[in-house]
C-alpha positions as CSV (number, residue, x, y, z in Angstrom):
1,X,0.0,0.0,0.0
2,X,1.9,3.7,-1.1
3,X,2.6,5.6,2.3
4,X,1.8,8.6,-0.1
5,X,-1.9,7.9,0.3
6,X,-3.1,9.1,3.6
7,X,-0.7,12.2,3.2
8,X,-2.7,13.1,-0.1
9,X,-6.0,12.2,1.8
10,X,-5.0,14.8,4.5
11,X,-4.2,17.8,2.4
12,X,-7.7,16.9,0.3
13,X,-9.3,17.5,3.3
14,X,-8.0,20.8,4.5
15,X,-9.7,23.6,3.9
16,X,-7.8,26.1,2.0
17,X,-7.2,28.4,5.2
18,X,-6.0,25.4,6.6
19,X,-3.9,23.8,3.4
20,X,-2.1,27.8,3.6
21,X,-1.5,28.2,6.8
22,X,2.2,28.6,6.9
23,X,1.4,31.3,4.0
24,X,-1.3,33.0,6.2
25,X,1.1,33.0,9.5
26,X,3.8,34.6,7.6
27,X,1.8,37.3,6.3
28,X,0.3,37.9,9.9
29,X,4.0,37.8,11.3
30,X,4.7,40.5,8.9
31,X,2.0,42.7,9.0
32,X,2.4,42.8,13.3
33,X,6.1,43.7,12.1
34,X,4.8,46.3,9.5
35,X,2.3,47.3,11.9
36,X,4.7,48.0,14.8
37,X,6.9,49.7,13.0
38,X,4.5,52.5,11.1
39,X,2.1,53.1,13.6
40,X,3.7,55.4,16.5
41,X,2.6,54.8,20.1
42,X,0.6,51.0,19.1
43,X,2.5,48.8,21.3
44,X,2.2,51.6,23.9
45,X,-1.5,51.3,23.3
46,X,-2.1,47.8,23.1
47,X,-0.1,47.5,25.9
48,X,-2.3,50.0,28.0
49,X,-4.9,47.4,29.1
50,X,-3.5,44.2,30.3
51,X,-5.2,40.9,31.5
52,X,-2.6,39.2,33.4
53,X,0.4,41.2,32.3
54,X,-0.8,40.8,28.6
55,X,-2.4,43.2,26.5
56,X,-6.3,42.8,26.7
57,X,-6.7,42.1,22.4
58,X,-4.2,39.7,22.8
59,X,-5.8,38.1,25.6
60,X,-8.8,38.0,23.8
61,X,-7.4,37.1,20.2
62,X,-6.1,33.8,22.2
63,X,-9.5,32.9,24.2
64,X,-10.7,32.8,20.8
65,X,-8.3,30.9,19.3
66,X,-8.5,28.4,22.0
67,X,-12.1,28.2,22.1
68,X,-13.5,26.1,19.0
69,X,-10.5,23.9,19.7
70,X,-11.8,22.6,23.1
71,X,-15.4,22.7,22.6
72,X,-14.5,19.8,19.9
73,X,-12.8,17.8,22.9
74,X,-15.4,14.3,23.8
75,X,-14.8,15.0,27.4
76,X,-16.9,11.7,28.1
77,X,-13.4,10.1,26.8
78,X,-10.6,12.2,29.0
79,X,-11.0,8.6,31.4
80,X,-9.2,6.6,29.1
81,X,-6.7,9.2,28.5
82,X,-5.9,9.8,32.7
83,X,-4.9,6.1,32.8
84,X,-2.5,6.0,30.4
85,X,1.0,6.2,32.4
86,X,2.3,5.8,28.8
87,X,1.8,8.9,28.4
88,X,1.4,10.9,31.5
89,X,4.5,10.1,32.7
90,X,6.8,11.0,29.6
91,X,4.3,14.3,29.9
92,X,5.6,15.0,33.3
93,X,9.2,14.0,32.3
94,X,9.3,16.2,29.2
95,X,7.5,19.3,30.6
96,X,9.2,19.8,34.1
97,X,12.6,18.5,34.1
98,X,13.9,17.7,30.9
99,X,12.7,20.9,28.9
100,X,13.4,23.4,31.6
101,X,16.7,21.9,32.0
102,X,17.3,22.3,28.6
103,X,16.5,25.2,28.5
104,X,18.9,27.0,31.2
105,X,21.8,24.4,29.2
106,X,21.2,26.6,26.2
107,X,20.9,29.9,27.3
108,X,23.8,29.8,29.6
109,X,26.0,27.8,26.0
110,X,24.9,30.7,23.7
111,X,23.7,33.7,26.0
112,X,26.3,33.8,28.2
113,X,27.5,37.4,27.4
114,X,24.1,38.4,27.5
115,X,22.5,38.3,30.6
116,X,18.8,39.9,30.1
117,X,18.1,37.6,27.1
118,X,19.4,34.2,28.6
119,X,17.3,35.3,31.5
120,X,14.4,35.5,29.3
121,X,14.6,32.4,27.7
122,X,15.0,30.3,30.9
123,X,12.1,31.7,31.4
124,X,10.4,30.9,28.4
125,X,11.7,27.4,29.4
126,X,9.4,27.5,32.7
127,X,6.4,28.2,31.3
128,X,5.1,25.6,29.5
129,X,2.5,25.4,26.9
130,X,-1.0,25.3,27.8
131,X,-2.4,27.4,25.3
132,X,-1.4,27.7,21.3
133,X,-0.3,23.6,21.1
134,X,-3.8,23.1,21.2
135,X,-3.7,24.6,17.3
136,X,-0.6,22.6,16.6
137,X,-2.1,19.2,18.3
138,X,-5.2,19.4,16.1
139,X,-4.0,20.3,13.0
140,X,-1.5,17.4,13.1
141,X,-4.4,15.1,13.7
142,X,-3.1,14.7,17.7
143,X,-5.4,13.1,20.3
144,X,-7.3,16.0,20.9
145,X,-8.7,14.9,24.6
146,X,-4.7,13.2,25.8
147,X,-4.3,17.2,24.0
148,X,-6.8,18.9,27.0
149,X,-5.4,16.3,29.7
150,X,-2.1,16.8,29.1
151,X,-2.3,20.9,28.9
152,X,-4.6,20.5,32.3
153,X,-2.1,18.9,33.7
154,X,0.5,21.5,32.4
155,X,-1.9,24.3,34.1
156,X,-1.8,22.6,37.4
157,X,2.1,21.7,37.7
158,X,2.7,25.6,36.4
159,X,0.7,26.6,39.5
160,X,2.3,24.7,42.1
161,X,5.9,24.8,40.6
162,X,7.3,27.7,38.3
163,X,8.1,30.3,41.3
164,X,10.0,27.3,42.4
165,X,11.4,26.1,39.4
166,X,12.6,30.2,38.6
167,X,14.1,30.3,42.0
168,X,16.0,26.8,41.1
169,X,17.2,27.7,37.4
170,X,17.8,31.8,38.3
171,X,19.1,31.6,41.7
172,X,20.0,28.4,43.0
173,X,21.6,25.9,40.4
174,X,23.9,29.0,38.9
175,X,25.2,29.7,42.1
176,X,25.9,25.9,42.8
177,X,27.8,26.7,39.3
178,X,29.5,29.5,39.9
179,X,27.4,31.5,37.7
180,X,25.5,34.7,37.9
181,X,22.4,34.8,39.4
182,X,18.9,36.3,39.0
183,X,15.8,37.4,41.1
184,X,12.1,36.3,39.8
185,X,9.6,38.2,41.5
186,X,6.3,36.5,40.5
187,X,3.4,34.8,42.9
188,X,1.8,32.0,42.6
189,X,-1.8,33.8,42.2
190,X,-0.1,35.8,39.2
191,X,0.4,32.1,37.9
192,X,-2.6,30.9,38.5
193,X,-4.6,34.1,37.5
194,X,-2.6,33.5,34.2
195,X,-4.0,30.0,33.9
196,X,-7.1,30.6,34.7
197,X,-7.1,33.6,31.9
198,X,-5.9,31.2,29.3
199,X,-6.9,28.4,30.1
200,X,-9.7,27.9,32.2
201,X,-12.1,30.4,30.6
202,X,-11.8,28.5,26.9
203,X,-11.7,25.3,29.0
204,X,-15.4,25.8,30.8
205,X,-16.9,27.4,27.9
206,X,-16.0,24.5,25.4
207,X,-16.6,22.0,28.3
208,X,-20.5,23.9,28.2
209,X,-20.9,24.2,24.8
210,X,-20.4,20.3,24.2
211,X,-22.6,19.5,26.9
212,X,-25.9,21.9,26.0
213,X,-25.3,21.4,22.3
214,X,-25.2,17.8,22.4
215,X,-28.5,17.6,25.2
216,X,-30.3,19.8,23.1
217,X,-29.3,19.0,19.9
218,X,-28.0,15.6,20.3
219,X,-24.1,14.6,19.0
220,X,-24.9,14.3,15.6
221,X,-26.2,17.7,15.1
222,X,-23.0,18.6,17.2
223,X,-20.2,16.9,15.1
224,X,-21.3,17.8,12.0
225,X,-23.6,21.7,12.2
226,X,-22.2,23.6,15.3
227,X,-18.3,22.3,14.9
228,X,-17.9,23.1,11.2
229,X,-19.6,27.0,12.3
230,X,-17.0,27.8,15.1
231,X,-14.1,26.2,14.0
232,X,-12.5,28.3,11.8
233,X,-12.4,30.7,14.1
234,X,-9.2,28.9,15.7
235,X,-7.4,29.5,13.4
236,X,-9.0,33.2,13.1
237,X,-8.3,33.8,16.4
238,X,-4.7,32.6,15.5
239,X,-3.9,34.8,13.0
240,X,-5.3,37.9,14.9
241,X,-2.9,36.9,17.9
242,X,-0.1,36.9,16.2
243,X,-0.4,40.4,13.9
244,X,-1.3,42.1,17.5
245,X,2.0,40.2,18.8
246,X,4.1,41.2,16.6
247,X,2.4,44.9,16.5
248,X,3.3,45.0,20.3
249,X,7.2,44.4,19.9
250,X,7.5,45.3,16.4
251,X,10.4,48.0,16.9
252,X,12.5,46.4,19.3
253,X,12.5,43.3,16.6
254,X,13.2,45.2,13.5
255,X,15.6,47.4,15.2
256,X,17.8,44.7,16.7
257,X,17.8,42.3,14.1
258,X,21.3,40.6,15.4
259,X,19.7,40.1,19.1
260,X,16.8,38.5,18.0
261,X,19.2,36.3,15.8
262,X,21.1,35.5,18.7
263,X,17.9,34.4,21.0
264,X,16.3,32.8,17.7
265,X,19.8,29.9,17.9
266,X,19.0,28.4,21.1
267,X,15.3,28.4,20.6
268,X,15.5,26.8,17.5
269,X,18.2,23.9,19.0
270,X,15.3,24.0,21.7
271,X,12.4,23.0,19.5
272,X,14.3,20.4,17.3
273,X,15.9,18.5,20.2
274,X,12.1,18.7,22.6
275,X,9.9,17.9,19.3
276,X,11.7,15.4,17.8
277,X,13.0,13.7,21.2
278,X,9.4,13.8,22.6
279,X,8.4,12.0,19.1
280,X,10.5,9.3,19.5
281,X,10.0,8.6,23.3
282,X,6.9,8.1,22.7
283,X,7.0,5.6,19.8
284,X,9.4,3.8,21.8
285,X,6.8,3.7,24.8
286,X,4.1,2.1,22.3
287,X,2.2,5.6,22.1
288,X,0.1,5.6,18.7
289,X,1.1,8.2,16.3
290,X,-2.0,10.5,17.7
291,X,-0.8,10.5,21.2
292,X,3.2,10.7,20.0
293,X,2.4,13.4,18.0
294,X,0.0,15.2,21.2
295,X,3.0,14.2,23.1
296,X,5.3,15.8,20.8
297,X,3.9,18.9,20.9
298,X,2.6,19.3,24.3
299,X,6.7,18.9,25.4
300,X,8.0,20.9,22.6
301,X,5.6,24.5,22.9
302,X,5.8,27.0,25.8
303,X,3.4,29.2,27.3
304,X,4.6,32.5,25.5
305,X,2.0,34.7,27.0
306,X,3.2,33.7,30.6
307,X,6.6,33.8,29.9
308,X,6.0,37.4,28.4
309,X,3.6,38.3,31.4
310,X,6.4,37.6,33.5
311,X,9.1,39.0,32.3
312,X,7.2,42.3,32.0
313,X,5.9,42.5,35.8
314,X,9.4,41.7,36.6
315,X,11.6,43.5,34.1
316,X,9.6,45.9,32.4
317,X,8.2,46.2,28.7
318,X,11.3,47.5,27.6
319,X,13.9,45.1,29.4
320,X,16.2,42.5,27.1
321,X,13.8,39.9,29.2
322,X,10.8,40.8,27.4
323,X,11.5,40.8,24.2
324,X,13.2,37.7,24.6
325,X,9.5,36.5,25.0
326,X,8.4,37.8,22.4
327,X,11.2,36.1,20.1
328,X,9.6,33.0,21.8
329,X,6.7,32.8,19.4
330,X,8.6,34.6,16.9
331,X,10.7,31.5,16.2
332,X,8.1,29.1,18.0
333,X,5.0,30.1,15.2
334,X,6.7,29.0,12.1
335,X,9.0,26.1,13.6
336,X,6.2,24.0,14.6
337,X,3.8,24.5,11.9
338,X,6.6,23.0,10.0
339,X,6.5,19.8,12.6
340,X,2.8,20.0,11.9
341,X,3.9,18.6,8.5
342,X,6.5,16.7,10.1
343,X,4.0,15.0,11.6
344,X,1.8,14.3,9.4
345,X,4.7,12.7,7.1
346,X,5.6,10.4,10.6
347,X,2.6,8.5,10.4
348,X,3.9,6.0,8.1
349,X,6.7,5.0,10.4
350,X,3.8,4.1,13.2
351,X,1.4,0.8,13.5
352,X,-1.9,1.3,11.4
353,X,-4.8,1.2,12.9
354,X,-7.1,-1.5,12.1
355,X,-10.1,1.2,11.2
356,X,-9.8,4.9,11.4
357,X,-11.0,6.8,14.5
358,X,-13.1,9.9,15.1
359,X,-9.8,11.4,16.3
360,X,-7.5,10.2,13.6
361,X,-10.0,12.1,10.9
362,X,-8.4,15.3,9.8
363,X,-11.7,17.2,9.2
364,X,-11.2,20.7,8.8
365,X,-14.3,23.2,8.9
């Protein structure tokens, strides 16, 4: 049987937003730029009202983009998804010790002259992703309910343990190594008010739109009227994230093309090494390709907004912390829609499964 097949079924079914969305990101990447650059005082004013440290249109560009995602997660299945220690554990591995470790290993191998940058990045390397991989998961055919355990789980651990892990990876491990060391001033409610922002919010209303849709409607009307109306505004709410993104830092990344190169290296080395090391954990686990690839991603994204939100209340808007933030997505945005493809391609190198399921079908509205 060609391995070409299901690759050419895929792309039949995208929609043409969908089949283009490297093109469309791109072009919203450029226009935040273009934006930013040659309108004076917008990032001042999208920066003036804030939801947890991040500007209130962004906030709201990502509740939308989350939104359509979530309300297509079966909730009645998240049971079969909590018992899988195939994947939960890996998760846990991935997320809190192996990626922030990696993390502070490459700041500290190519930021070591520059402190304010390789300060933000470790802390882009705390906050991990609980928001945007739910884009990447589904358009890479993930397992869209391991997807909404795993970032619940993500939302939980970030709670109880990124004040800690800053205070390890800032304060305590460099000055074990003789390094330099950095204060994080953050508490935990300004972690969980962030999570509960970007997470819980898009979380409940999808949760409630399943559950009344489906009782009143029933699932069939569900699946295939109310899904294919609101989702395309995912990747709507996508796009309009990332223009006002880019909008907000604009200047500071055109003008200092050479520091942005210089966070951009690590980050890149970053998302490789998590992505592809994640991928192949979890085929050597037994995961399916769904769950390797929700796996994948889940390990290989970080919470940009966070990590921004942070660095601002901290730092300042202007600091070398911040904008290493916002190079996050910067570099983060097109590097794993190309995995998206990536992982697509993978799925001939996992075990077929004997009939196709609900989650495996690449619909696209």
């Amino acid at each position: 049987m060609s391995t070409a097949a299901p690759e050419r079924s895929v792309a039949g079914r995208l929609s043409f937003l969908d089949r283009y969305l490297a093109v469309w990101i791109l072009a919203a990447m450029a226009v935040g730029l273009g934006l930013g650059r040659l309108v004076p005082g917008l990032g001042d004013a999208l920066a003036t009202v804030t939801v947890s440290g991040v500007s209130l249109p962004i906030a709201l560009g990502l509740l939308v983009m989350m939104y359509p995602v979530l309300a297509k997660v079966r909730y009645d299945r998240l049971g079969t998804v909590t018992r899988d220690r195939r994947l939960l554990l890996p998760s846990l591995l991935l997320n809190w010790i192996i990626g922030p470790a990696l993390m502070f290993a490459l700041a500290w191998l190519f930021l070591a002259d520059l402190p304010e940058y390789r300060t933000g990045l470790i802390i882009v390397g705390l906050a991990r992703c609980i928001a945007m991989v739910v884009i990447w998961n589904d358009l890479a055919c993930g397992h869209r309910e391991a997807a909404a355990v795993l970032v619940a789980l993500n939302s939980v651990f970030q709670v109880i343990a990124f004040s800690a892990l800053g205070w390890f990876y800032l304060q305590a491990l460099p000055g074990l190594l003789g390094l330099e060391q950095t204060g994080l001033d953050v508490s935990v409610w300004e972690i969980a008010r962030s999570v509960l922002v970007f997470l819980g919010i898009p979380l409940a209303a999808g949760y409630l739109t399943r559950r009344v849709g489906e009782k009143l409607k029933g699932r069939s009307w569900y699946e295939a009227e109310l899904i294919p109306r609101i989702g395309p505004f995912a990747l709507y709410g996508l796009l309009f994230t990332i223009v006002l993104l880019f909008a907000l830092q604009g200047d500071a990344i055109t003008g200092r093309p050479l520091d942005v190169a210089r966070i951009a290296l690590p980050l890149l080395v970053y998302f490789a090494l998590m992505w592809a090391g994640s991928m192949l954990l979890g085929r050597a686990v037994g995961l399916d390709h769904p769950r390797a690839t929700t796996l994948a991603f889940t390990a290989a994204g970080n919470n940009f907004e966070l990590a921004i939100a942070v660095a601002i209340a901290t730092f300042g808007a202007s600091s070398g912390q911040a904008l290493a933030g916002v190079v996050g997505p910067l570099i983060e945005v097109p590097v794993l829609i190309g995995l998206v493809h990536v992982a697509l391609y993978a799925r001939r190198y996992f075990a077929s499964p004997t009939a196709p399921t609900p989650q495996e079908e690449p619909t696209r509205a």
